[in-house]
C-alpha positions in Angstrom: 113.7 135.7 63.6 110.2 134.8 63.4 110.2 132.9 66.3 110.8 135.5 68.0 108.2 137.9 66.3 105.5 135.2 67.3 106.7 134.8 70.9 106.8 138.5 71.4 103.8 138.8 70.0 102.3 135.8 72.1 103.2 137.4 75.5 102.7 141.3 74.6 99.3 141.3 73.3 97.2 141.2 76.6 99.5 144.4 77.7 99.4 146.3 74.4 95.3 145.9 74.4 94.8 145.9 78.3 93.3 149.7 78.2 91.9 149.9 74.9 88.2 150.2 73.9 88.6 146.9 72.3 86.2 143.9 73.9 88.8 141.1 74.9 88.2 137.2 75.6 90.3 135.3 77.9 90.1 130.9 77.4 91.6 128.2 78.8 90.5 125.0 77.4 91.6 121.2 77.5 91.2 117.8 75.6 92.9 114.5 74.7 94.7 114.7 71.9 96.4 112.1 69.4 99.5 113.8 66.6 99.8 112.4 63.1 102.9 110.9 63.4 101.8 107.8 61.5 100.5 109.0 58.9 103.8 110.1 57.0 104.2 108.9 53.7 107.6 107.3 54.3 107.2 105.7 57.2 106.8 101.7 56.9 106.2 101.4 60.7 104.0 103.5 63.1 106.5 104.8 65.7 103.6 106.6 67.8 101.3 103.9 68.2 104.0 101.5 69.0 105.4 103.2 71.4 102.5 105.8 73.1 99.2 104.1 71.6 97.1 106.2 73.8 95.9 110.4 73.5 97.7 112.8 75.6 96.6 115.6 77.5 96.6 118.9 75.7 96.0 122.2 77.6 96.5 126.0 76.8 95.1 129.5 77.3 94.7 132.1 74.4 93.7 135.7 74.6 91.7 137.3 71.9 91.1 141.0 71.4 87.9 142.8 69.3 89.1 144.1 65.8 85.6 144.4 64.2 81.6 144.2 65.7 78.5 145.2 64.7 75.0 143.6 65.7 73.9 142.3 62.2 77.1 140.9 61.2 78.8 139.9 64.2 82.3 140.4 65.4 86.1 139.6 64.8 88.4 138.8 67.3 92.7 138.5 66.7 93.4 135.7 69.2 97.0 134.1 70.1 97.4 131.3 72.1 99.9 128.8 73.8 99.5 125.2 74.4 101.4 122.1 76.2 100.9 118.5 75.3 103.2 115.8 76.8 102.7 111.9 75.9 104.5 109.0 77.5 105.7 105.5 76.4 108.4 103.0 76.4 111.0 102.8 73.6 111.4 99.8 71.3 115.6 98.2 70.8 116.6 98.7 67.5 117.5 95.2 66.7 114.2 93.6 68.1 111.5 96.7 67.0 108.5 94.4 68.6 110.1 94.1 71.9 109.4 96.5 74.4 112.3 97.8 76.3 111.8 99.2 79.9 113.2 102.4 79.6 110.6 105.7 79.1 110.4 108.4 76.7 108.2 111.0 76.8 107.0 113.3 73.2 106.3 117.0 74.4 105.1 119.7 72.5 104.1 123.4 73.1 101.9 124.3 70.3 101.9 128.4 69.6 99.0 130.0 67.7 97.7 133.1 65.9 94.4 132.8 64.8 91.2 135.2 62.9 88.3 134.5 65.3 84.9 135.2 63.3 81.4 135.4 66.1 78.2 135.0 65.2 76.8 136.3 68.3 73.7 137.5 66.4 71.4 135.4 68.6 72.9 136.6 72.4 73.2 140.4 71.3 69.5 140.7 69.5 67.1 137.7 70.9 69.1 137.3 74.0 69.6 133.6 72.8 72.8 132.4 75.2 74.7 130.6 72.6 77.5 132.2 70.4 78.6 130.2 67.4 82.3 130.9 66.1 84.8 129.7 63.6 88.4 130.6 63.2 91.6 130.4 61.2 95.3 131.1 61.9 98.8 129.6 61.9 100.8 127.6 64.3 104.5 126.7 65.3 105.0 123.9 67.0 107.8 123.0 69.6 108.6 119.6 70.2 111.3 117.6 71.8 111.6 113.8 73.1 113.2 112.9 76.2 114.0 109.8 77.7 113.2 108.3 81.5 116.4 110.3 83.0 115.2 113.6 81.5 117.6 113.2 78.3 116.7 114.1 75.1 117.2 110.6 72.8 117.8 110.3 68.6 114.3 110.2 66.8 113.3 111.4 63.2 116.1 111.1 61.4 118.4 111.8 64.2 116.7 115.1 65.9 115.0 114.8 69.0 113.9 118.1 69.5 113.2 120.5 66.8 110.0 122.9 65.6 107.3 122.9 63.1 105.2 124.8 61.3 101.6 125.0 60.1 97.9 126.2 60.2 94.4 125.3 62.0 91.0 126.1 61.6 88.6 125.5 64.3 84.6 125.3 64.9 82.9 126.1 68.2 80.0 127.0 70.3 80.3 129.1 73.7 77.0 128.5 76.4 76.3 132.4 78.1 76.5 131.2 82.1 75.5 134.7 83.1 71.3 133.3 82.3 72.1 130.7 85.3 72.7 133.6 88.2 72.2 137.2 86.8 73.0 138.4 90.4 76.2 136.6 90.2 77.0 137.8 86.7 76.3 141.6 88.0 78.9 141.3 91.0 81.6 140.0 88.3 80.8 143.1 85.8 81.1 145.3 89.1 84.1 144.1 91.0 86.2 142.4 88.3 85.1 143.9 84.7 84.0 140.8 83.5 81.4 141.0 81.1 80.3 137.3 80.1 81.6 134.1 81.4 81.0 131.3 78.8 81.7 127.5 78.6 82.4 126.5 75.4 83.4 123.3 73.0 85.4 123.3 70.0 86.2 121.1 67.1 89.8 121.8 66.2 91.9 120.6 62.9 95.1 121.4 62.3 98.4 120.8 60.0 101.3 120.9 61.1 104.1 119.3 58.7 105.8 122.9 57.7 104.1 123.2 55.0 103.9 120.0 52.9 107.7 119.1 53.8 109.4 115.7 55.2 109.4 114.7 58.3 107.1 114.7 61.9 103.8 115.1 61.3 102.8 117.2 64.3 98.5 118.4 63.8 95.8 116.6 64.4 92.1 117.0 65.4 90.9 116.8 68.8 87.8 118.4 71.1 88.4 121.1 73.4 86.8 121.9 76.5 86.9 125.2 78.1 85.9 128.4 79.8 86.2 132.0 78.5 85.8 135.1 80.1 84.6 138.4 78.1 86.0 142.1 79.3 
């Protein structure tokens, strides 16, 4: 049942806020981005870096919607998010774990999140400074599934090969004000579209995603993301 409460909520949000007073940010982001598999306790080998041994490319969008603002203090923002990350490889033969079979498998993941965005846009909204600072909190679930080279899904973790996980993730970023490059620009946006700030932006993101402290895939991480946001 709650997968469904944080899917609805995922997809409904932008409609349910499209015509309220709220302020609402838009992002869609990237990075390169490596899962802590490895670093379960049981494990005696490290399945990921055997068989992937690289980052894979993680992308999403999120929409966030104003909850709290004031000029001295700074605002809040509620934000949910979706993400995809796919990572291939080739398998190891059970008998010879070292040898390298010829056959592909592919780990992919669709991250989901709901998140507490705090921004300490202090400096834009009172020295006109073009840099807003933020942090944020919230909790994930994880999709995940392996497949092999014909599309199949294949026996991993204990015989699952697809499955989901639970967790949380804090993050730590800084959005760059693009409207101070071309003010005309930034006008006709704010006229024609509604858009009220367009930002680039980078973020340090952590998260945990083991359901809470049980057995079993390791599925957080940290990695950088790069992206743009647009303010309404």
């Amino acid at each position: 049942m709650y997968k469904f409460i944080i899917i609805l909520f995922l997809f409904t949000t932008p409609f349910l806020f499209a015509e309220s007073e709220h302020n609402s940010l838009i992002e869609t982001h990237f990075g390169f981005f490596t899962p802590s598999i490895d670093q379960e306790s049981s494990l005696t080998t490290k399945p990921y870096k055997d068989i992937f041994d690289k980052d894979g490319l993680r992308f999403g969008t999120s929409y966030s919607f104003e909850v709290f603002s004031q000029d001295y203090l700074g605002s809040f923002f509620i934000l949910s998010g979706v993400e995809y990350f796919m990572v291939s490889g080739y398998g190891r033969y059970e008998n010879t774990p070292t040898e390298e079979s010829q056959d592909e498998t592919k780990l992919t993941m669709i991250p989901i999140e709901i998140a507490l965005v705090y921004n300490l846009d202090q400096l834009q909204n009172l020295l006109n400074i073009p840099f807003v600072f933020y942090a944020k909190i919230g909790l994930n679930y994880n999709f995940w599934w392996i497949t092999n080279g014909l599309g199949s899904t294949v026996d991993y973790d204990n015989g699952n090969s697809h499955g989901g996980k639970k967790g949380w993730h804090y993050g730590l970023g800084i959005r760059f004000l693009l409207d101070v490059l071309d003010s005309d620009a930034a006008i006709n946006l704010d006229n024609q579209y509604g858009i009220n700030g367009s930002y680039i932006f980078i973020e340090y993101n952590s998260s945990k995603i083991d359901d809470f402290g049980k057995d079993g895939f390791k599925l957080g991480g940290s990695y950088l993301r790069f992206g743009l946001a647009l303010l309404f």
